[in-house]
N, C-alpha and C positions, 0 to 999 in steps of 0.2 A: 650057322644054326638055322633050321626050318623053322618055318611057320605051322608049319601041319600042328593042325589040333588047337592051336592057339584060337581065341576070341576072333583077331581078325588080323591080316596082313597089312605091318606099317604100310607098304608099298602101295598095296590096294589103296588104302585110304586118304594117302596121298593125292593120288589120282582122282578120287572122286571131290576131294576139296579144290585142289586145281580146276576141277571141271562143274564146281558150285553143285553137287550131286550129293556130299556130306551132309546132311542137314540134323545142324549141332547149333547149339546155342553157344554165347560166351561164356566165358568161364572167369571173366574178373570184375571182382568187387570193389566198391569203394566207398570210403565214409569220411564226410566232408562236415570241418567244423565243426560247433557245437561249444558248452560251457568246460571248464578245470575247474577242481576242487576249490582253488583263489576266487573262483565267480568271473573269468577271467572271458569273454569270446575269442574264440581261438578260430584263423581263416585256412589251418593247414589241411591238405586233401590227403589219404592214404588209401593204399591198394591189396587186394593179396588176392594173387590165384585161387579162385575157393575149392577147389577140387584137390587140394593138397593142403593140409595143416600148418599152420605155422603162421609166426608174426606178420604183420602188415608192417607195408613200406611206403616211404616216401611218395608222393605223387608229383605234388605241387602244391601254389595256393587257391583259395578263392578271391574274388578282387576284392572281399572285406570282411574283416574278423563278424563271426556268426556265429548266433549260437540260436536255437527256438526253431530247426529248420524242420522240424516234423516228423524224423524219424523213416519216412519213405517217400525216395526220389524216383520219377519214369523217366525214359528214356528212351533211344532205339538201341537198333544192337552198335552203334557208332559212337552215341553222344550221350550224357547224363546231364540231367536239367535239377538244378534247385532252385527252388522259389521263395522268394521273402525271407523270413526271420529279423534278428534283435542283433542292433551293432553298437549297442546296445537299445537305440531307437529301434521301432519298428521299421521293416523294409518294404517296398513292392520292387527290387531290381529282380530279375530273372536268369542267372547266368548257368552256362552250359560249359563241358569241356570232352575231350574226345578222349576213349579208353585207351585209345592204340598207340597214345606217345606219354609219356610224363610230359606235364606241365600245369600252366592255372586255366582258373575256370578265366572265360571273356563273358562281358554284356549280350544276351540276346534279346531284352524288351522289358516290359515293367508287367506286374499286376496293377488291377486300376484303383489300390489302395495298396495303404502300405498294411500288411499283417506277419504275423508268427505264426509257424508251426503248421505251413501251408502245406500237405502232403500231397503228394499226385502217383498216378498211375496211367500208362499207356502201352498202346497197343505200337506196331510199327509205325502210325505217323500223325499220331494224335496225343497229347499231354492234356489229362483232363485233372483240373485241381475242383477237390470237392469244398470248399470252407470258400469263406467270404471273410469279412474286414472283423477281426473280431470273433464276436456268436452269430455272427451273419450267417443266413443256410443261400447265399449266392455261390453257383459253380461256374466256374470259367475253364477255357481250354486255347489253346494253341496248337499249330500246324508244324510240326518239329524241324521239318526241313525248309520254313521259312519266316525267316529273323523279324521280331517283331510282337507289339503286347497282345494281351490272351482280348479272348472274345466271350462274350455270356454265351455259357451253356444252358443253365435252367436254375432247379434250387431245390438244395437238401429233404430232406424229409423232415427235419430240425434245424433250431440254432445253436450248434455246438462248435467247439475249436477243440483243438491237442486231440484230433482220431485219428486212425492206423488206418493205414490203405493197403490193397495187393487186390491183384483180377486176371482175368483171362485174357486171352486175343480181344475178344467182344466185351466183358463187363469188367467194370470198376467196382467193388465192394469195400467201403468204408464202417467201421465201427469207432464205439464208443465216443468220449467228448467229453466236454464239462459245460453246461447250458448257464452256470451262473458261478460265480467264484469259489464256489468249495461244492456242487451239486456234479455228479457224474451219470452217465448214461451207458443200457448195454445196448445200445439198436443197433442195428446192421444194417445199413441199405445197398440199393446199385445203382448204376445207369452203365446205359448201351453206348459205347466208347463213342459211334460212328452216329449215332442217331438224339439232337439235338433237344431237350428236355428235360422234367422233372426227377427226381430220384425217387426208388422205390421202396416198398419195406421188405426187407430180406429176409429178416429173423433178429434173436437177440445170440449176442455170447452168453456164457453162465458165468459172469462178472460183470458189473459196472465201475467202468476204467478210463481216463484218459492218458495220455502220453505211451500208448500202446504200439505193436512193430508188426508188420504184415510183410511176409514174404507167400509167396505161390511158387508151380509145375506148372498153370494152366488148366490141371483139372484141379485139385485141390490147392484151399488156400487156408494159413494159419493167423492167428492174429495172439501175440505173447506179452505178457506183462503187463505193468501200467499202474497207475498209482490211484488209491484213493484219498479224498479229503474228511474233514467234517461233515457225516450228517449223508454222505455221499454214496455208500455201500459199506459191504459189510466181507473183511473189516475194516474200521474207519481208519484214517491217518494211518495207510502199511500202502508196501508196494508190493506187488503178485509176482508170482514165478509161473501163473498159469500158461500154457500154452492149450487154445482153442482150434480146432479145425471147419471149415466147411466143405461138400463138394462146390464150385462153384459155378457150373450152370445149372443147379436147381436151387430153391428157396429152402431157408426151414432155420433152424437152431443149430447151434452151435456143437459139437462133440467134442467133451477132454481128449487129449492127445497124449500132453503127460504135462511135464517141470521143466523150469528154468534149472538153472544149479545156482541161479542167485533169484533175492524178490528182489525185481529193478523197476523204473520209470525210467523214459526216452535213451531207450537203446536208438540202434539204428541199424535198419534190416536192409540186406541184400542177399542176393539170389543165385543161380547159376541153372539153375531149374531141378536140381535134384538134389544140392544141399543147402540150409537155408541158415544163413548166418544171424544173431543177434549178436552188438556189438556195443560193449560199454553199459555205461545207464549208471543209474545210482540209486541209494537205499533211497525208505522214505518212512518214519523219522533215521535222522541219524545223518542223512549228506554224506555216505562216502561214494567216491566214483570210484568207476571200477574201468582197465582196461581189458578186461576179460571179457572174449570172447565164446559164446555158448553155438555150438552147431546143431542141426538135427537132419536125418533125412524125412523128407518131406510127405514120401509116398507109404510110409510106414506111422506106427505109434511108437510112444515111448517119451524117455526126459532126454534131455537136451545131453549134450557130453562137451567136454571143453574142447576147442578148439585151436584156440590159440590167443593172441593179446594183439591188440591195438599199440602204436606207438607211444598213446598218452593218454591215461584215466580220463574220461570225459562221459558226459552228458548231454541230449539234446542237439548232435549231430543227425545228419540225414546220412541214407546207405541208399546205394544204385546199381546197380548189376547190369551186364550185358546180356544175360539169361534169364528173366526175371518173365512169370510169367505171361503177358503181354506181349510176347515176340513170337511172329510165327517163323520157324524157320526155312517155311514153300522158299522166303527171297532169297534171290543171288546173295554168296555171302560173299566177304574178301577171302583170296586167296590165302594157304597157309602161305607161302613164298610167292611174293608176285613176281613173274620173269617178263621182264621189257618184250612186248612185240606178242605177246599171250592171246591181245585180243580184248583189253580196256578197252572202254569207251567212255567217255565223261558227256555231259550234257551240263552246259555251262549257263546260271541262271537260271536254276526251273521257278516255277511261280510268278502268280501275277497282280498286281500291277510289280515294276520291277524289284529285282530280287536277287541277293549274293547268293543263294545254294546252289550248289554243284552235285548233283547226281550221276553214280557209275554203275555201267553193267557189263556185265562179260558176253563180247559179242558171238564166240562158240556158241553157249548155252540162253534158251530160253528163260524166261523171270523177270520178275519185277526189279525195277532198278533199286539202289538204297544209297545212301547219304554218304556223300566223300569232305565236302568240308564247303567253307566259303568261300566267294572273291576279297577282296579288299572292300568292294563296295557296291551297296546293293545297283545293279540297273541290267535291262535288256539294250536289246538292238548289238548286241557288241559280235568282234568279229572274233572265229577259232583259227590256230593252226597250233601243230603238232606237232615232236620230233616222237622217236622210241622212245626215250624217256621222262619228257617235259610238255606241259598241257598248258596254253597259253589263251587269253582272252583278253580283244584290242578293242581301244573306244567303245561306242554307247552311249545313252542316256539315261537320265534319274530327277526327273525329266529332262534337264539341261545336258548338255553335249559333251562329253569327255575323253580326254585324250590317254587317259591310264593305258598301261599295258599291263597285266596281271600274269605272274608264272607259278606253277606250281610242280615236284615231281613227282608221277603217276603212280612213281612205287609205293606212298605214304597216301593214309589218309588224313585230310586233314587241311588247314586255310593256306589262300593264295600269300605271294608276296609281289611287293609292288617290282614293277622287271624296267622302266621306262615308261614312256612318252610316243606318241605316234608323229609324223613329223606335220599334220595335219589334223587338229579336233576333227574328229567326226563320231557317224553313228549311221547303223547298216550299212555296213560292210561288206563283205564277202572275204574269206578267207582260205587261203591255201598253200601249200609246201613242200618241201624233201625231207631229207632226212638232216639238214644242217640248215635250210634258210626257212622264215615264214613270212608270206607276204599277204597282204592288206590294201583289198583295191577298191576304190568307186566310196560312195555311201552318202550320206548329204553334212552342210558344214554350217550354216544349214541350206547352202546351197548344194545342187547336186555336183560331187566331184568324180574327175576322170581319174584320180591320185592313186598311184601304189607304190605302196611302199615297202621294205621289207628291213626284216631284222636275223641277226644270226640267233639262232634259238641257243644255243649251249653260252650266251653270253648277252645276260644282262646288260641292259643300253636302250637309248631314245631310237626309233625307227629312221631310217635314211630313206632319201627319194629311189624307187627304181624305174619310174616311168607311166605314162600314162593310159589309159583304156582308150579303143578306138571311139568311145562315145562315153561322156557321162551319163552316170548311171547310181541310184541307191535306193531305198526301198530291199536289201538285202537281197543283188543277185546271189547265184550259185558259185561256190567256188569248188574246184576239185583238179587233182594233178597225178602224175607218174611219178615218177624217180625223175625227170628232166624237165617237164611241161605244165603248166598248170593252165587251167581252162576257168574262166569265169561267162554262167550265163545268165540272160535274163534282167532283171532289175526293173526298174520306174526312169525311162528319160527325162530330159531338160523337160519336155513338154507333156508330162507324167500320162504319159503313154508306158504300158506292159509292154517292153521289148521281148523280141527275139534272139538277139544276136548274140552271140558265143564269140570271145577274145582269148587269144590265147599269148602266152608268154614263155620264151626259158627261164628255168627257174637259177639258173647257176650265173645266166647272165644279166645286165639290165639294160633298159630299152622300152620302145614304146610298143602294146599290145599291138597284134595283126588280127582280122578278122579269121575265127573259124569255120563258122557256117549258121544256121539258124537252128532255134528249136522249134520244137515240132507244134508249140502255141507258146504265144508273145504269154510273160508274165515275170512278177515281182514275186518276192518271200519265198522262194522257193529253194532247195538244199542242194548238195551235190557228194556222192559220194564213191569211191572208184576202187577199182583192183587197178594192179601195173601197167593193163591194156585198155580195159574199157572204164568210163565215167558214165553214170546214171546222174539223170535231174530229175526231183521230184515234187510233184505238188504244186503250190504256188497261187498268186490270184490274179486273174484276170478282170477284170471291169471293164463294161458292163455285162461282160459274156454270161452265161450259165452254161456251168456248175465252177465258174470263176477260175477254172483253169488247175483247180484243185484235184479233180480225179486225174492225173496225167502223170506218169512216168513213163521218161523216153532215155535214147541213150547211145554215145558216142564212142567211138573207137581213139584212144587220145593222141596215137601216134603219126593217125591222118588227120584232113581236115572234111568236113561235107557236117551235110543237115544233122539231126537227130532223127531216132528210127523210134515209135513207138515200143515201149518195151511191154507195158499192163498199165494196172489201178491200184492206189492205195486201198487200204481197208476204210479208208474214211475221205472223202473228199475237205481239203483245208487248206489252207497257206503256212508257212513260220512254223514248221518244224525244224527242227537240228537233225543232221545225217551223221552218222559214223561208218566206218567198213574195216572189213580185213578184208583177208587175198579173195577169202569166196563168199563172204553176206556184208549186204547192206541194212542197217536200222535207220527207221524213222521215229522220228519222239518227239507226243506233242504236238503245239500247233493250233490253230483256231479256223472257223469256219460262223463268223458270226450271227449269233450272239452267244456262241458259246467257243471255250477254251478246252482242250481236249487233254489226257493224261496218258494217251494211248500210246503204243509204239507198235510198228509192223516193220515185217523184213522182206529181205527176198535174195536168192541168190545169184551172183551179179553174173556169171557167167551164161546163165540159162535169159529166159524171158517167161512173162507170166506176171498174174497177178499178186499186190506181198498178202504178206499173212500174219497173224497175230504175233506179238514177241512177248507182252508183256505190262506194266504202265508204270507209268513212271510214279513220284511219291509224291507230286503236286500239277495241275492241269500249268499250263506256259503256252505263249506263243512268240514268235520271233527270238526263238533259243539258237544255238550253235553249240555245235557235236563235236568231238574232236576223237583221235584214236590214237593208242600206239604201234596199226599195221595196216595204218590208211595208203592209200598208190601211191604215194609218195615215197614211202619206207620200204617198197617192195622192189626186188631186181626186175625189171625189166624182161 
């Protein structure tokens, strides 16, 4: 059957998702928790395609029966974050869970009180919650892809609790509340997701409501339902079927839009960016819950139409979306199908002081990286190595010195597992591999070791000795290899002197390192990344030199031996970035040049010479990261 005349060619689109050129939002919803009609908190997560009608499914759970969760969760296009609520105490835990697999929500950090009906909204790598402990007008925010509690943003325009959120890339717009136990409010405010401060006043809805549900597109955002009390609006003690609209980069009031097809309080709103679900909620008087489902699209006017049902009647769950508007689509997104040897990259550890996130980008195509999961446990200094299908990350510290070996498979996103033990604690390492072994050399213990070791990557187990470097060395030399060879340069010796020296090894066999030759300036922290002939070293620091050895990429032929040949400049002089490659580019990501941490990543093409160029930045500033691929010189023929 042709395509002619159709919308668009599956096949095309294929292609341009494999090549991160699609730029589509997600398309799955989810609604976590919340009360039953028994008054019962209930911890089970459910899911549904929004872009297609019909009941929601299973998920998983949260790690505690919740109900009071606000109605609207942010997120990136990876992860979905809920914060606080009633177990039937009040909570500050913060737990997160990834869309792209069933299962439960994990711990990722606390609010710094315990509250209900905490709502937030983010852009790609900010979670900005607007409410404080209670009727508190304090706003806090977190760093999405790095585990750990929120931090003071500024403070409301008010003191109210139980408001609706939804916003843009840039702004956060929060409405309604209740300032005193049966008093309701219509205000609207914002704040600038990226720019630390007060909130501002937006306009009013034409309701005063609390327990209200906000989904957005990005440019337009809705705010629906909500309940009033005694004394509170008009009219008193009823719940609305109002749905309100705003543009939302400009100020002003509110415009009806249309109806519910029921009057409810705490539904729970999610997104996909062009149809916008409310889900559940219940009357008020009267308590029934409802698991109906009301849809609308977003870019239009009109009432609401059913959609479809919830698993389980309920109230005062939270909804989260992977499309929701907050998500710019510019970043790299995952593959529809990941095919091993594509041209992943991971960046193991971004964030600083140390830190479990894992960020990936498609080293084809230029873009910002986004959020692939975590290690077992947060720390830097640790070493990578790779097979095609498996991304591995050896010792390190947090602060103290650890011997984990961390695996995860490239194809999923999503957290490490533990793989083994190294056969020596250490941290800064260097790391390097083929397509079946990864080895693990030098780094300090906390003395500096000459140790390599390696492990067969398709088989979990503690690491074995393979031999030693012709000089100890850590302070994270360079590692990098062929399909046979692996080269390690650089590091801090015994007498924390910036070497020069290059060692090399077979990788199929073990034995102690030989000398290769020198680089082209003595230096520590620096990366290494290669096609199946040549290896490039970059960056790194020198002391007491100037510019500390940091403007410098040079580069070897892996299958001789001799010096390193200048190749160019980074785009930023620094040490402690992470390298990755395929057959023809090299990335660099991150890295430091102090007093500052840097977010950046450049590339360049390994076969030519010249200076790199911009790639992209990664979703948190890091230094002494390691990069890992699945079609680094190792995995390439020869």
């Amino acid at each position: 059957m042709s395509n002619s005349g159709k919308i668009w060619d599956i096949r095309e689109s294929y292609k341009l998702r494999r090549n991160n050129s699609w730029h589509e939002k997600g398309d799955v919803g989810i609604v976590a928790g919340g009360r039953t009609p028994s008054a019962d908190e209930i911890n089970t997560i459910e899911k549904r395609q929004i872009s297609t009608n019909g009941t929601f499914a299973d998920f998983g759970n949260l790690t505690q029966a919740k109900s009071n969760l606000g109605g609207d969760a942010g997120g990136d296009f990876v992860k979905a974050f809920f914060a606080g609520g009633t177990t039937p105490e009040n909570s500050n835990v913060i737990e997160t869970l990834h869309y792209s697999s069933d299962g439960n929500g994990v711990d990722f950090g606390d609010l710094p009180y315990s509250d209900y009906a905490a709502v937030s909204h983010s852009d790609n790598t900010r979670l900005v919650i607007p409410q404080g402990d209670g009727r508190s007008n304090n706003i806090n925010y977190l760093t999405m892809n790095s585990k750990g509690n929120t931090s003071d943003f500024g403070d409301c325009t008010n003191s109210v609790t139980q408001k609706g959120t939804m916003g843009d890339t840039t702004r956060l717009i929060a409405s309604g509340g209740t300032d005193n136990p049966t008093g309701q409010v219509n205000v609207m405010q914002f704040v600038t997701i990226q720019s630390l401060g007060n909130a501002t006043d937006f306009g009013d809805l034409n309701y005063s409501c609390r327990s209200n549900a906000g989904n957005s597109n990005g440019v337009r955002g809705l705010f629906a339902g909500g309940l009033t009390f005694s004394g509170g609006g008009s009219p008193a003690n009823a719940a609305f079927n109002n749905i309100d609209y705003v543009t939302i980069a400009s100020t002003g009031n509110a415009t009806d839009f249309g109806n519910l097809t029921y009057s409810v309080y705490g539904m729970a709103g999610t997104t996909n960016g062009t149809i916008g679900l409310f889900a559940g909620g219940a009357t008020y008087p009267g308590g029934t819950y409802y698991s109906h489902v009301d849809g609308v699209t977003i870019s239009t006017t009109g009432n609401a139409v059913d959609f479809g049902d919830l698993t389980t009647a309920k109230q005062s769950g939270a909804g989260a979306g992977n499309g929701h508007g907050g998500l710019n689509p510019g970043e790299q997104l995952p593959s529809v199908t990941y095919m091993p040897g594509s041209g992943r990259g991971l960046v193991q550890g971004v964030g600083t002081p140390a830190n479990a996130n894992v960020n990936f980008i498609d080293i084809p195509t230029l873009g910002n990286s986004v959020d692939f999961g975590d290690l077992t446990q947060s720390r830097n200094y640790s070493g990578g190595v790779s097979s095609l299908t498996r991304a591995v990350a050896a010792g390190g510290s947090n602060p103290s010195l650890d011997n984990r070996i961390d695996a995860v498979e490239m194809a999923s996103l999503g957290n490490y597992f533990d793989f083994g033990d190294l056969s020596v604690t250490r941290s800064r390492p260097a790391g390097f591999g083929s397509a079946t072994r990864g080895c693990i050399a030098g780094g300090d213990t906390p003395s500096k070791s000459d140790v390599i070791d390696y492990i067969t990557i398709a088989s979990a187990g503690d690491a074995t000795d393979f031999g030693n470097l012709t000089e100890a060395r850590t302070d994270k030399p360079g590692g990098l290899s062929s399909s046979t060879r692996g080269v390690v340069g650089g590091g801090a010796t015994a007498s924390d002197n910036e070497a020069d020296v290059m060692d090399y090894v077979t990788i199929a066999s073990t034995g102690n390192a030989t000398d290769f030759g020198n680089l082209s300036v003595g230096r520590a922290y620096l990366n290494g990344i290669a096609s199946s002939t040549r290896g490039v070293f970059s960056s790194g620091l020198s002391v007491p030199s100037s510019p500390y050895g940091g403007a410098v990429i040079d580069y070897i032929t892996i299958s001789s031996t001799g010096n390193a040949t200048d190749f160019g400049d980074p785009t930023q002089n620094r040490y402690g970035p992470a390298g990755m490659s395929n057959s023809i580019r090299g990335v660099f990501a991150g890295g430091r040049l102090a007093p500052n941490n840097y977010n950046i990543m450049d590339y360049i093409t390994i076969a030519s010479t010249g200076n790199a160029a911009d790639f992209g930045d990664l979703s948190n500033t890091g230094e002494c990261l390691n990069g890992v691929s699945d079609s680094h010189g190792g995995l390439q023929s020869s």
